[in-house]
N, C-alpha and C positions, 0 to 999 in steps of 0.2 A: 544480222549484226546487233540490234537493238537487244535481242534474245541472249544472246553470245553476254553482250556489256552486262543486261541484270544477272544471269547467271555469276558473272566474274564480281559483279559486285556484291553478290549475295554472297559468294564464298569470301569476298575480302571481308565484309562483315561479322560471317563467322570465325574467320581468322582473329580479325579483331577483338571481337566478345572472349572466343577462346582463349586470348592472350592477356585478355583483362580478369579469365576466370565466371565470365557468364558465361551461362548457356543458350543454348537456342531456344529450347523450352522459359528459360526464365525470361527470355529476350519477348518471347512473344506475350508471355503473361505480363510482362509491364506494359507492352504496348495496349494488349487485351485491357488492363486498369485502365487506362490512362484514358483509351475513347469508353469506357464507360465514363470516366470523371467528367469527359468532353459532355455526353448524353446528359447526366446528371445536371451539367454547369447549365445547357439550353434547358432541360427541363425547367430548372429552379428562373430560369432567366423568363421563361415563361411564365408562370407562377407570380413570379414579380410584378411582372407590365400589367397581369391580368388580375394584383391584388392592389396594383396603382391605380388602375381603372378603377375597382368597385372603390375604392378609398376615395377617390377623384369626387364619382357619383354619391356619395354618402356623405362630403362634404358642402358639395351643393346641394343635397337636398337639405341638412341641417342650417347653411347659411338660408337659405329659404322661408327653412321652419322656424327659424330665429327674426326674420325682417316680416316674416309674417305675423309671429309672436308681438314684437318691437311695436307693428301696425296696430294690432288689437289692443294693445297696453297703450300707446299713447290715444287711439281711439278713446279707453275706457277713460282715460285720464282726463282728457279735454271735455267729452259724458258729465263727469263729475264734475268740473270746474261749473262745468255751464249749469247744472242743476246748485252748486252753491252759489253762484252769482245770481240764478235767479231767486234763490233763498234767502238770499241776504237782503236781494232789494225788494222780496217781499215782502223782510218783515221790518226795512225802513220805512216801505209805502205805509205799512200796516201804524208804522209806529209815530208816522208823522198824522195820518189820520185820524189816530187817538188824539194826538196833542192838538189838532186841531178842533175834534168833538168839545177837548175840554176848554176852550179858547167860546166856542161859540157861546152865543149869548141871545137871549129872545130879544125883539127890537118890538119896537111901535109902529101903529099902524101906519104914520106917515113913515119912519124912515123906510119902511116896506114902499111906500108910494116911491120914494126918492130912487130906491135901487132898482125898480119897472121904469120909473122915467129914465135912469141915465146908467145902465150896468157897470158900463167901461169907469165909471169914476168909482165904483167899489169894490172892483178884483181884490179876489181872495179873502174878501171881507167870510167869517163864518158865522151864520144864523139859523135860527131855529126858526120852522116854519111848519107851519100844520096846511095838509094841502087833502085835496079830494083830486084824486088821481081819474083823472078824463081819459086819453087814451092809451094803453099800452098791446099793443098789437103786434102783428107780423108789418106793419109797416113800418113801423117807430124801431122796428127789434128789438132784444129780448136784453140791452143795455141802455135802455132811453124810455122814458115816457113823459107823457104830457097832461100836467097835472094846473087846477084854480088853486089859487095858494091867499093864504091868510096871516097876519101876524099870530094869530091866535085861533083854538078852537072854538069854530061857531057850525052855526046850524048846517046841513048838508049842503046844500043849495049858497052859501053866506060866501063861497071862496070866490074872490073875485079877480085876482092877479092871476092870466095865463100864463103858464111860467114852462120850459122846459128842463128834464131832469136826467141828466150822464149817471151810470154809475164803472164802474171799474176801467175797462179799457176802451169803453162804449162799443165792442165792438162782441164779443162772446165771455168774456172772464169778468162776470158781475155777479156773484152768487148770491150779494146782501140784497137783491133782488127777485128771488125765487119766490119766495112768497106774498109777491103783489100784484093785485089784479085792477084791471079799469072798476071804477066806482069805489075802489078801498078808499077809505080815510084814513092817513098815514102822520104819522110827526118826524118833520127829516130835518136831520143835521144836514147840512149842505154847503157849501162855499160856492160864492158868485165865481164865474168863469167867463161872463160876456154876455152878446145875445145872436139871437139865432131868426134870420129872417126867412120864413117858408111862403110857401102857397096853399093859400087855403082852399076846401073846397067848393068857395061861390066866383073862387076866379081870380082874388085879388091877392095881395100878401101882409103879411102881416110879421113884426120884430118883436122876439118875447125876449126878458133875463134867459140866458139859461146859468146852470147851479151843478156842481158835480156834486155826489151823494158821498156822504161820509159816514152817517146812522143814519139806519131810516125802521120806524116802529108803526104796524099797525095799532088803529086804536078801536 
C-alpha cells in the first residue's frame, strides 16, 4: 500500500509539474541545487563557528597581551616615579647639606667643651671640627666612625674630645666617606645629632656627642 500511495503520489506530482510546465528533469535539478545550497549553508555555518572560535581565542590572547602590556607600563611608570622621588630627595638632602656646610662656623675651644658636656642642648647646631679619626672598622661599619676631635688643628696626639661620627644613611649609602681611614687627620663639617652611649672595651660605658657628617677633608 505505502509503495501503491508514493507511486500515485509521484505521478500526481508529475501531473502537477506537467500542468504547471516543469519537467521532471527540471524538477529534480532544483531539488539537486537546493540540497547542494543546503550543503553549502552547513559548510559555511561551519566555517563560521569555527572562525568564531579562532576570533574568540585571538581576542583573549590580545586582551592578555594588552593587561600584560598595561602591567609592564604601569610597572615601568611607578620604576620611574620611585627613581624621581628618590632624585629629588636626593638632591634636597644634597642641597640642604650645602646650606648647612655654608651655615657652619669654627667655634672655640670651650664652646667645644659645652657641646661634649651637654649634646641635647645643641641639635643641629653646625661646626667645624678638626678630628684624628681612632676607629673606623668592620665594627663601627663603613657609615660611622670614631674619631678625638679638636676646636682646631693641633698636634696628632692634641685631639681630646671622643666624639662619634654618622655619615649618610649610617647604614651603606656614605660615599663622602670612602676615603677615610683610622689614624687620618680629617676637618669635618658636621652637625650635632645627640650622644651615643656604648661599651667600652674595659667593661664599663661610656656617652660621647655624636655629629652627622656634612664635609669631611682630609688634611
Amino acid at each position: 500500500m505505502k509503495k501503491i500511495a508514493m507511486s500515485v503520489a509521484a505521478v500526481v506530482a508529475a501531473l502537477v509539474l506537467a500542468g504547471c510546465g516543469v519537467s521532471t528533469e527540471e524538477h529534480e535539478a532544483v531539488q539537486a541545487s537546493a540540497a547542494a545550497v543546503t550543503v553549502e549553508k552547513q559548510e559555511l555555518e561551519t566555517q563560521l563557528a569555527d572562525t568564531t572560535t579562532k576570533l574568540t581565542a585571538a581576542q583573549a590572547e590580545a586582551d592578555e597581551l594588552r593587561s600584560a602590556n598595561d602591567e609592564r607600563e604601569a610597572a615601568e611608570k611607578a620604576e620611574a616615579d620611585k627613581k624621581a622621588k628618590e632624585k629629588a630627595e636626593k638632591e634636597a638632602k644634597q642641597k640642604a647639606e650645602k646650606a648647612k656646610a655654608n651655615k657652619a662656623k669654627k667655634i672655640t675651644s670651650r664652646e667645644l667643651a659645652q657641646i661634649v658636656k651637654k649634646p641635647s642642648s645643641h641639635l643641629d647646631k653646625n661646626v667645624i671640627l678638626y678630628a684624628r679619626v681612632t676607629q673606623f672598622d668592620s665594627a663601627t661599619g663603613p657609615c660611622t666612625f670614631r674619631a678625638n676631635v679638636s676646636h682646631a688643628h693641633v698636634g696628632k696626639y692634641d685631639y681630646e674630645h671622643n666624639t662619634i661620627f654618622n655619615a649618610g644613611d649610617g647604614l651603606a649609602n656614605c660615599d663622602i666617606l670612602n676615603d677615610v681611614v683610622a689614624e687620618d687627620i680629617v676637618k669635618v663639617t658636621a652637625t650635632v645629632s645627640g650622644s651615643l652611649t656604648y661599651d667600652t672595651q674595659v667593661g664599663g660605658s661610656t656617652t660621647v656627642p655624636e655629629m652627622q657628617v656634612v664635609k669631611i677633608t682630609r688634611l
